[in-house]
N, C-alpha and C positions, 0 to 999 in steps of 0.2 A: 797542287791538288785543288786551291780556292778556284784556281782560274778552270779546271775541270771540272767541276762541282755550276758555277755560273754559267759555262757554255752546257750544259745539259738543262739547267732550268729555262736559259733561253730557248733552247730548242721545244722544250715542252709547250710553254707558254703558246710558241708560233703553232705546233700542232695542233693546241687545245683551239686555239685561234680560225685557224684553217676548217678545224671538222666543226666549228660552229656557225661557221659562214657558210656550209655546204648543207648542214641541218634545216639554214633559216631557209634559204634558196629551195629545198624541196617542201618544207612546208610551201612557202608561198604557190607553188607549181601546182599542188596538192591543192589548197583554195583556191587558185584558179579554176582547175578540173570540176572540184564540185560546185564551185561557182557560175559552171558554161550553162547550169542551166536556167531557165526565163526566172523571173520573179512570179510571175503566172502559174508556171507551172509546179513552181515551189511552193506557193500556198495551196494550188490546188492537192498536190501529194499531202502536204499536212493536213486539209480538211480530209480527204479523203482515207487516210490510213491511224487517224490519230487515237487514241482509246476514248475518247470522249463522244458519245452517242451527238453528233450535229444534226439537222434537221433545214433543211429552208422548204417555208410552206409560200402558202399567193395569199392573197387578203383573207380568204376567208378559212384558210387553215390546212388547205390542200395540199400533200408534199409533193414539193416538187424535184427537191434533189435530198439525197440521206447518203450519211458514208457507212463505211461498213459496220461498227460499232452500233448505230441507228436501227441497223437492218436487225441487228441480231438481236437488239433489247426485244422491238415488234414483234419477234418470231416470222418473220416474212422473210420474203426471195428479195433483190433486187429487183425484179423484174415485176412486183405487184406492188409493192411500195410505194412506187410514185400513183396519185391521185388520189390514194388512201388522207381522208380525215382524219387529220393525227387527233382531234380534237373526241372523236368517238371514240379513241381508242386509249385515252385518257380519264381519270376518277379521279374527285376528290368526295372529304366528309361533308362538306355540302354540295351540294345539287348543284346548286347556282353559281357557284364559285369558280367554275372553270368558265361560264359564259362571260363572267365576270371580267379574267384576265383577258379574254379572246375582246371585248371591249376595247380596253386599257391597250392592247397589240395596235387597236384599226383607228384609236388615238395617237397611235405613235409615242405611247408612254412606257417605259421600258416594264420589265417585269424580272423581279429576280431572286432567285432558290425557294420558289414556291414547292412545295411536298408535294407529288400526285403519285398517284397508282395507276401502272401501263398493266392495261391488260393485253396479254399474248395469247396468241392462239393457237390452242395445246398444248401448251404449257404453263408454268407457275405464274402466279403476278408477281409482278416486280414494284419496287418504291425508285423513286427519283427526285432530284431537285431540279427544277424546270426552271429555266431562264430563256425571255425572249427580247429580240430585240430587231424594230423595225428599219428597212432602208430604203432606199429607192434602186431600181435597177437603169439598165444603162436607156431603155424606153421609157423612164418614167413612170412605172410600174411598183406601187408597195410590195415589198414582198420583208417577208423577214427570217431571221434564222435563230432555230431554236436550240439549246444545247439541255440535255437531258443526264444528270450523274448519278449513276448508278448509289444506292442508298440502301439497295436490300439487305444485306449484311446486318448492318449496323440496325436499321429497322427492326428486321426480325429478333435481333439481340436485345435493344430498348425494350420490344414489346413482352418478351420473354421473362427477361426481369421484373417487370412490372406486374404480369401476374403471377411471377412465382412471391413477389413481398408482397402482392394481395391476400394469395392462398395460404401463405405463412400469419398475416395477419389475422386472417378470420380463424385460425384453427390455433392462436394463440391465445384469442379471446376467452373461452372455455379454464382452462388452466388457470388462465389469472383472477379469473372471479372466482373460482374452486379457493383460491390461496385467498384472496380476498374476504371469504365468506367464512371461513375455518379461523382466522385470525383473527375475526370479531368476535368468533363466537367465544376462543380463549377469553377475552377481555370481557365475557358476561360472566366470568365464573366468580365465585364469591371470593372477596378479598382476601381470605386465610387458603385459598389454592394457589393464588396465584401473589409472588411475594413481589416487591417493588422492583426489585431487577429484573425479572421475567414481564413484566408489564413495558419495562421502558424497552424490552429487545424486541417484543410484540411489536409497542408502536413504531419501534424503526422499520420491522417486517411489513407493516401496512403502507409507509410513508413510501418506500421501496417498491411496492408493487402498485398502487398508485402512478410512481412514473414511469413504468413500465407500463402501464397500461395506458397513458398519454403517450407514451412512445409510439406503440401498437398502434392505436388510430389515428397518430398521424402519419404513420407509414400509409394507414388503410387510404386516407385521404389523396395521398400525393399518388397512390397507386390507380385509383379512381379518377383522377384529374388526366394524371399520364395518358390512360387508356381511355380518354373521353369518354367513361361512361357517368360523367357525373350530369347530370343534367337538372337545370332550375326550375325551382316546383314555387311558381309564384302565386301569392297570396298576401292578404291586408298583414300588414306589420305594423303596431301600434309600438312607437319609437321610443318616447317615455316610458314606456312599459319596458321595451326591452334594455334600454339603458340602464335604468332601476334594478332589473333583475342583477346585471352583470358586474354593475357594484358593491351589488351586495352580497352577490359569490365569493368575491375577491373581500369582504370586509376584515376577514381575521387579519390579512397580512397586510393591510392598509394600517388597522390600529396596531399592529406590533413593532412598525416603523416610523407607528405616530407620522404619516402623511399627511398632506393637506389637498383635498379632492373637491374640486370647483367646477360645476356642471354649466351647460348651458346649454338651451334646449331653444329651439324656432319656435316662438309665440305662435305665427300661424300655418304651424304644421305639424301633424300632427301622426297620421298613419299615410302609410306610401305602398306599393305594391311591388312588391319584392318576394325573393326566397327567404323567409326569416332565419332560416340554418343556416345560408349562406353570411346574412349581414351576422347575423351574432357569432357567427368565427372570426367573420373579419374584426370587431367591435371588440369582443375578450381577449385574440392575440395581441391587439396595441394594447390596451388597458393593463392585460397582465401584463406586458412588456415594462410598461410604463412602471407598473406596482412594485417589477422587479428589477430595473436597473437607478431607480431614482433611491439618492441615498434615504437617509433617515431622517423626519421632517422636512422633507421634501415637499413641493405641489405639486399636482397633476389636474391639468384643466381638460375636461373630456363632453365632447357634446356635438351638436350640429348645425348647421343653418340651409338657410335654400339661397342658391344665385339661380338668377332664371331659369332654366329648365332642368336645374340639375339640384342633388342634395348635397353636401360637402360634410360628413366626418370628421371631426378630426382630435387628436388626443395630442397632448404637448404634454414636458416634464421638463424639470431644471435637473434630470440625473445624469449619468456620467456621459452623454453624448456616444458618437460613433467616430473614431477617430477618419482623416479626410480618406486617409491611405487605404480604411478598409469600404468605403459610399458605393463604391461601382460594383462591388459584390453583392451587396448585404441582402439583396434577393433570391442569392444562387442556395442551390440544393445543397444543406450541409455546411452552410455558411455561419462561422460566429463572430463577431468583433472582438480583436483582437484585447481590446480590452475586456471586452462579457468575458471571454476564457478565462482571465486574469481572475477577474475579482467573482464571477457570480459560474464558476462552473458547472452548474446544474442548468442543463440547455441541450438539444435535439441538433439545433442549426436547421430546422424547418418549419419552422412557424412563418416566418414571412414570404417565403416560398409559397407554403400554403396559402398566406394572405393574399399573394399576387396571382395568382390562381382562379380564388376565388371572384377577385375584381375584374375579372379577363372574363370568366363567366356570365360576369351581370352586366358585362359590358359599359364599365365602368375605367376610370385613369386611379395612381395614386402613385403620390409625390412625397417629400422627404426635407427637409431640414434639417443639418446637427451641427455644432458645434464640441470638440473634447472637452467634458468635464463643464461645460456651462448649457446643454439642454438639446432634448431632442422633439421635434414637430412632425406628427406625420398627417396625412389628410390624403383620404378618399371621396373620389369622385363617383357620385352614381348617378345612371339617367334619374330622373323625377318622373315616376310616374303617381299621382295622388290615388287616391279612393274615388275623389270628387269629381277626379278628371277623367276616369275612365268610364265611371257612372256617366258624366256629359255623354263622351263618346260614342259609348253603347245607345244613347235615346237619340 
């Protein structure tokens, strides 16, 4: 029986053996086959048939060759495609900004997942991320190819959200100063209405709609930045002034944690031309930040100076730092450090979102330092424009 039992497993073995030598043998026959054809002609079938909208235009933006994909984002024929100005038939939110890339193209400097809106003809606009990139042809002739990824989807969704948590925002407002206004008015009533416990549920119902109401308008914020309709209303900012003010908003919870607050202010400067709504969001989100992750007796050094053409911000604290693990986030929408959650749970995870925002607006940088549990530094960069300087200007 053993010896019946191992002449069948031999026999299997050599089968299994046999039909796998016959399997490899027609795959290779198989990549042969699809292999007969050129290298030429196989990139040409994948430019040509790929889902990715390709474009090759001449120097100055003229297409010259589009695959099928291309055709259909334009709304055109094949057959009117070529010599069309891809570049007309292109938007961006500034003007200028597409002359800008087509530049950058005739530099031979690449260009990549820039936003643009394709307008079609008869039909819907579409969004895209635009990439181009230049080469030479076989005359020695610039030409370059462009690749176009469809974006509308996700576009139209982005933008949709953003004015549905506008329109939610602004019709939230209403309600909360209703609750807001009712709740104070309880806490004017004579002391024999209203007994000590009913006073301390009050103030927690005040304290409560309060950060809902910081809530609200920094949704209102990031919904307005979103949709680019925030735009900077510049004017004189007198900087000591407004540093002043914003410490001394923040004063009750500085002295409750017995902090230690160290200014320092640019001897010789003094007001600058800026959005002052802008710089004082940026200015109170670190400050508060500052006021609310630094322990107790703590210091917070908060103030400015000028490097040549530029002003520097900047607010430092010895409190609990940003751990390393969370640094490459801590600007994302909805973001808190892993420790804030910990120990200081009362937080949005948009304030610095918002801060970065705002500094993208004034056309400004801002940078970062922390260490865990031994101090956090941040500093913004903004152009310098003075009072003095722009009076020069103007005469």
């Amino acid at each position: 029986m053993m010896a019946f039992l191992c002449c069948v497993f031999v026999a299997k073995n050599t089968f299994d053996t046999n039909r796998s030598a016959l399997e490899t043998e027609e795959i290779k026959k198989s990549m042969a086959k699809d292999l007969a054809i050129s290298s030429d002609q196989l990139y040409l079938q994948l430019y040509k048939n790929s889902p990715v909208p390709y474009v090759i235009i001449d120097f100055d933006g003229h297409v010259k060759s589009a695959n099928i994909a291309a055709v259909r984002m334009f709304g055109e024929k094949q057959t009117s495609i070529t010599g069309l100005n891809v570049f007309d038939r292109l938007e961006s939110d500034d003007p200028n900004h597409l002359q800008f890339l087509l530049e950058k193209y005739r530099k031979n400097v690449s260009v990549t997942d820039e936003m643009v809106r394709v307008k079609k003809e008869g039909y819907k606009e579409a969004w895209a991320l635009l990439s181009l990139f230049s080469f030479t042809d076989l005359d020695g002739i610039q030409i370059g190819l462009m690749t176009l990824v469809d974006i509308t989807r996700q576009k139209k969704a982005e933008d949709a959200k953003s004015e549905f948590v506008s329109l939610a925002s602004h019709q939230l407002r209403t309600p909360i100063a209703g609750m807001k206004w009712s709740a104070e008015l309880l806490l004017m009533d004579d002391e024999k209405t209203i007994n000590p416990r009913q006073r301390k549920y009050i103030d927690r119902l005040l304290l409560s709609i309060k950060r809902m109401a910081v809530l609200v308008d920094d949704f209102l914020r990031v919904s307005r930045f979103e949709l680019g309709t925030f735009q900077a209303d510049y004017q004189t900012v007198n900087l000591p002034v407004l540093f002043n003010d914003i410490i001394e908003e923040l004063d009750t919870r500085v002295k409750q944690k017995e902090l230690v607050v160290k200014t320092f202010y640019e001897s010789s400067l003094h007001a600058i031309e800026s959005d002052p709504n802008l710089v004082r969001m940026i200015v109170t989100n670190l400050y508060s930040n500052a006021t609310k992750y630094t322990r107790e007796k703590g210091t917070i050094h908060i103030g400015y100076t000028r490097k040549a053409d530029d002003v520097i911000i900047s607010v430092a604290d010895n409190g609990m730092g940003i751990p390393l693990a969370d640094q490459e986030q801590i600007f994302s929408k909805l973001f808190r450090a892993s420790n804030a959650v910990r120990n200081v749970p009362d937080g949005t995870g948009l304030g610095l979102y918002i801060l970065r925002e705002a500094v993208d607006v004034l056309g400004g940088r801002v940078s970062f330092t922390s260490t865990e549990n031994a101090g956090t530094t941040f500093e913004i960069t903004l152009p310098l424009m003075t009072a003095d300087i722009e009076k020069s200007t103007k005469d």
